[in-house]
C-alpha positions as CSV (number, residue, x, y, z in Angstrom):
1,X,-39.8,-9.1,-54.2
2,X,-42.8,-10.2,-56.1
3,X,-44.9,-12.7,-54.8
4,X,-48.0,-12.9,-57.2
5,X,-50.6,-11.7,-55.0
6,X,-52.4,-10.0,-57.8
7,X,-51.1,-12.0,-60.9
8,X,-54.3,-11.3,-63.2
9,X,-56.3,-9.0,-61.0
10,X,-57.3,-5.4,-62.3
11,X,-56.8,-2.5,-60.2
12,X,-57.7,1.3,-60.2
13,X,-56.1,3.5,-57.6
14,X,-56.7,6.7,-57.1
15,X,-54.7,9.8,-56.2
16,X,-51.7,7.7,-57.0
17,X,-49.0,10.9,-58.9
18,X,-46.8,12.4,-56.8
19,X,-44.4,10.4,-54.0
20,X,-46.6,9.3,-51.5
21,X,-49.1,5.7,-50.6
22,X,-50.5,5.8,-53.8
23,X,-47.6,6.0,-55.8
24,X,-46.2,3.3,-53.5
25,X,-49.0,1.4,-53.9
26,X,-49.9,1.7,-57.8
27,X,-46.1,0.0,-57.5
28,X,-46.4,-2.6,-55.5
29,X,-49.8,-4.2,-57.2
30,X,-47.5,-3.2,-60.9
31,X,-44.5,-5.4,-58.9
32,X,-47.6,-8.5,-57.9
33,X,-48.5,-8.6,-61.2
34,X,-51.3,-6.4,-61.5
35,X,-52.7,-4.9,-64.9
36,X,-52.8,-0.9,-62.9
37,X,-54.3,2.5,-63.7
38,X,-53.8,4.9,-61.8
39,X,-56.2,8.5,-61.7
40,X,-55.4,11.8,-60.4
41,X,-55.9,15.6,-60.5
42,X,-52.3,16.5,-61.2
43,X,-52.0,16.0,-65.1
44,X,-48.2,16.4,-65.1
45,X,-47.3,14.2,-62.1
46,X,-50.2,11.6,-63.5
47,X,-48.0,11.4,-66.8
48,X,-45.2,11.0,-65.4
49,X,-46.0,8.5,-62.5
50,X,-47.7,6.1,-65.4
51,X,-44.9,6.7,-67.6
52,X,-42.6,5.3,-64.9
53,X,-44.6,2.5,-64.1
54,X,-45.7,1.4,-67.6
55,X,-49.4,1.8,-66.2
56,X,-52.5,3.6,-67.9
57,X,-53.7,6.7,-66.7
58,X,-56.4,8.5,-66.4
59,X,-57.4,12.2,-65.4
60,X,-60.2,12.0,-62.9
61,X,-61.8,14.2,-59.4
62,X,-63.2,12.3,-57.3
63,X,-65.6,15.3,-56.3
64,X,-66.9,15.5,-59.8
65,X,-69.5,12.4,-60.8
66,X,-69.2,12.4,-64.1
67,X,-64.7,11.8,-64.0
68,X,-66.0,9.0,-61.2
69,X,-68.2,7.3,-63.8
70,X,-65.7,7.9,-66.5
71,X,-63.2,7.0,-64.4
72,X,-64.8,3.7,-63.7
73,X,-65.7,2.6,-67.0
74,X,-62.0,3.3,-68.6
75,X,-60.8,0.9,-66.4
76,X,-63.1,-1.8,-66.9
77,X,-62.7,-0.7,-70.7
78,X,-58.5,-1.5,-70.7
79,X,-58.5,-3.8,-68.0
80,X,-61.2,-5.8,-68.9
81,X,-62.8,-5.6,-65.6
82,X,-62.3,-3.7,-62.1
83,X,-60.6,-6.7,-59.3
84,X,-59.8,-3.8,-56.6
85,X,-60.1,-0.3,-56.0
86,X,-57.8,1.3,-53.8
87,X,-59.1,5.2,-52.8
88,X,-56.6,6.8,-52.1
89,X,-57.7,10.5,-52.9
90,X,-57.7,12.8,-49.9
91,X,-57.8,16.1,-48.8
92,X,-56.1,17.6,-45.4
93,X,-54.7,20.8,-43.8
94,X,-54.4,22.4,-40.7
95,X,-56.5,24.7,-38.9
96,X,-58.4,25.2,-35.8
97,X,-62.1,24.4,-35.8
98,X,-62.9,28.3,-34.0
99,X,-60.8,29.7,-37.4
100,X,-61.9,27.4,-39.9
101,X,-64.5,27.9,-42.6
102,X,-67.6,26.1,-44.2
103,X,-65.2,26.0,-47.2
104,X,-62.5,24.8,-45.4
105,X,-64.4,22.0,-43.6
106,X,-66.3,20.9,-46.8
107,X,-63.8,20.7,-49.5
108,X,-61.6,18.3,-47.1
109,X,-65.2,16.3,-46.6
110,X,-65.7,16.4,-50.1
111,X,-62.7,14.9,-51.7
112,X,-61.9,12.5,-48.5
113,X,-65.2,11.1,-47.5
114,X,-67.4,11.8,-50.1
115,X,-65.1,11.3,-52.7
116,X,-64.0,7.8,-51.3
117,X,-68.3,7.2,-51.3
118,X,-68.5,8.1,-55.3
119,X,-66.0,6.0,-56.2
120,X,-67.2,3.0,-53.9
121,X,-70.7,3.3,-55.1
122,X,-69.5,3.4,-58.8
123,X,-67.3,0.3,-58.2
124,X,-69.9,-1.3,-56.8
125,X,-72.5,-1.5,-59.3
126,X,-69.5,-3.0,-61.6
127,X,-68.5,-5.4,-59.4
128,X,-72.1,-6.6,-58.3
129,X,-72.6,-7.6,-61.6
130,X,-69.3,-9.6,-61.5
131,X,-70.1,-10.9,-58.8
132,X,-66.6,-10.5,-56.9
133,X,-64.2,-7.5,-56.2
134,X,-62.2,-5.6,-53.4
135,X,-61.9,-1.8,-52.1
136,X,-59.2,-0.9,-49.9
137,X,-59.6,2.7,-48.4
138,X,-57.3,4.9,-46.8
139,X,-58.3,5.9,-43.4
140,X,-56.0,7.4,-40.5
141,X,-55.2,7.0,-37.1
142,X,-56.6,10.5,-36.9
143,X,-60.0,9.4,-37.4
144,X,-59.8,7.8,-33.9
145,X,-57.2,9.6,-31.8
146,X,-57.1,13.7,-31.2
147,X,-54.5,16.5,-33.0
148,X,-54.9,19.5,-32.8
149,X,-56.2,22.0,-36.1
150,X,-57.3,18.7,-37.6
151,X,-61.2,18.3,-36.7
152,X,-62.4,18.2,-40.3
153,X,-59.8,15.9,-41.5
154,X,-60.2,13.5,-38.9
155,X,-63.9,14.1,-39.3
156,X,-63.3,12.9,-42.7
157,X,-61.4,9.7,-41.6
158,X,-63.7,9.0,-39.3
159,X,-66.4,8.8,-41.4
160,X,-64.5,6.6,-44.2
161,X,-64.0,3.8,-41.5
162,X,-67.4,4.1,-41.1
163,X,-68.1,3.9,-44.4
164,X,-66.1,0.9,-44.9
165,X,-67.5,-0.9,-42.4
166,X,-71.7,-0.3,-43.4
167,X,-70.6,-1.0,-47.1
168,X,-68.6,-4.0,-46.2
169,X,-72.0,-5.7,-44.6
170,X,-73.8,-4.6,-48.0
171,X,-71.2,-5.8,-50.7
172,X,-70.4,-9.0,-48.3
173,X,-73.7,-11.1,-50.1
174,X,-72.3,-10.1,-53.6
175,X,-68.8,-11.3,-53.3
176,X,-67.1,-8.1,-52.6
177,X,-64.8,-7.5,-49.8
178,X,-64.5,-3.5,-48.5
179,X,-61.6,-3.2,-46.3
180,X,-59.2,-0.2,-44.9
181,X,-56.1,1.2,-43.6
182,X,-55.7,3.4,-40.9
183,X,-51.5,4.4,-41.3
184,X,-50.3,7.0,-38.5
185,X,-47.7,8.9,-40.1
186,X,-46.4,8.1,-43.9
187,X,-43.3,10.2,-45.0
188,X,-42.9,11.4,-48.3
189,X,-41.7,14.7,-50.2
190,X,-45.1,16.3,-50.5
191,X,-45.9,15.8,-46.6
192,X,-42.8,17.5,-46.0
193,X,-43.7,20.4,-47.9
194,X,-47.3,20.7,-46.4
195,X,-46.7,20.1,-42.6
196,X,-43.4,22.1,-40.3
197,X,-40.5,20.1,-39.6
198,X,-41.2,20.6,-35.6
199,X,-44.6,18.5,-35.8
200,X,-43.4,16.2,-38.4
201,X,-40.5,15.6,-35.7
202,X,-43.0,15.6,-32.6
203,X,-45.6,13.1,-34.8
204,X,-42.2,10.5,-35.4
205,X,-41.4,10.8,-31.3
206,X,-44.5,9.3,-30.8
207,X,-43.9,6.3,-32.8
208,X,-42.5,2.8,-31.6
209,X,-39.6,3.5,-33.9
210,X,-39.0,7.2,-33.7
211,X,-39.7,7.4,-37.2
212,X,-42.8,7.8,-39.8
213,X,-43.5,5.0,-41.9
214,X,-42.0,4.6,-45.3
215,X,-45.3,4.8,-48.0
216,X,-44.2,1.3,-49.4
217,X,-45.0,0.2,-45.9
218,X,-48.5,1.1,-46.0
219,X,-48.7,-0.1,-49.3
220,X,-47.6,-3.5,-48.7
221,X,-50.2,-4.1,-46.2
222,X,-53.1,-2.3,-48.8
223,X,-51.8,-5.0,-50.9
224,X,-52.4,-7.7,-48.8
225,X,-56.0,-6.2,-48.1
226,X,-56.3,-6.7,-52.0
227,X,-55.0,-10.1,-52.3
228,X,-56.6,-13.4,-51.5
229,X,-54.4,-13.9,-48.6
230,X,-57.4,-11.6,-47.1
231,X,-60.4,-13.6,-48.3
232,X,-62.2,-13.6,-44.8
233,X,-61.5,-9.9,-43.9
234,X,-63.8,-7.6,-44.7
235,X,-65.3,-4.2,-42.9
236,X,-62.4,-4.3,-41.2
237,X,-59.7,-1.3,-40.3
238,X,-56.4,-2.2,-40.1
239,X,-53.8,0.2,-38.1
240,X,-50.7,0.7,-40.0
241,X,-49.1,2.3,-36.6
242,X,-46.4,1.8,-34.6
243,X,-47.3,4.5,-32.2
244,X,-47.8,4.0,-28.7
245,X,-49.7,6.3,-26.4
């Protein structure tokens, strides 16, 4: 059910092919009345996800500058502007910190943290001028709570809630808000393929309701984040969890 949260508004978000938060999300702001783009790596997936949500798309990594500043100015070129950026782009695996490479650790770093600062730093400098705008980034639970094999990846998350917070008290004086979500477990095909069944069935024991959440569930609250309903919130994380300890 559309509400008009974003009737008008411009948004880019980022990783958004495949079947998982951004997908979901790209959706939901299309479903609030959004004009979307959505970028990612995948070139077959990116077609296809835009071509089922009527959206433009655009072929960008965020560990690359120069697709960031592309990136960037094709949306404010179609959309007339960038409202909200959701990053969404991130990197994971699974592997214990005594086995684990430079490579390893710096490539997850590099498209999850460092990728998220790119594209806030570009979206910045646009929206300064404006004089308004809104980032929502993805965190995790994981930057805050322990799992095994994950120490770069929650590393990572870690450092974009940090991120979110020290840019937050920077873009607050220009009329931008910088906000995040933390989601424990979001279920979609591609996790599935990437993690066993036995931990995707230990990680769902954990939570309140024995189960991962659905991706449109994470989106709806990123959506929020985006909306004016969340005028006063900024630099803030917000847990989209039902797990208990």
């Amino acid at each position: 059910m559309s509400h008009g949260l974003l009737t008008g508004k411009s948004v880019l978000v980022t990783a958004a092919a495949g079947a998982g938060i951004g997908l979901a999300t790209a959706r939901r702001c299309v479903e609030e009345g959004a004009r979307v783009v959505i970028s990612d790596i995948h070139e077959r997936r990116l077609t296809e996800a835009a071509e089922e949500l009527g959206v433009h798309a655009v072929r960008a990594n965020v560990t690359d500058e120069a697709d960031v500043q592309r990136l960037i100015a094709e949306t404010a070129e179609v959309c007339g502007g960038l409202d909200v950026l959701v990053n969404n782009a991130g990197l994971g695996g699974e592997v214990e910190l005594t086995e684990m490479t430079d490579e390893q650790w710096s490539s997850v770093l590099d498209v999850t943290l460092t990728g998220t600062m790119r594209m806030t730093r570009a979206a910045l400098r646009h929206m300064y001028e404006r004089g308004t705008g809104v980032i929502v980034n993805n965190a995790s639970v994981i930057g805050w709570r322990a799992q095994r094999g994950q120490s770069h990846y929650a590393a990572a998350k870690a450092g974009v809630m940090a991120l979110t917070r020290c840019s937050a008290i920077e873009a607050a004086p220009h009329g931008v808000r910088i906000n995040a979500v933390a989601p424990s477990l979001a279920v979609h095909p591609f996790l599935a393929k990437v993690t066993s069944e036995e931990l995707l069935t230990e990680l769902a024991s954990r939570e309140a309701f024995g189960r991962g959440a659905d991706p449109v569930e994470v989106a709806n609250v990123i959506v929020f984040l985006a909306s004016d309903l969340a005028s006063y919130m900024t630099g803030e994380v917000v847990s989209v969890s039902s797990q208990h300890p």
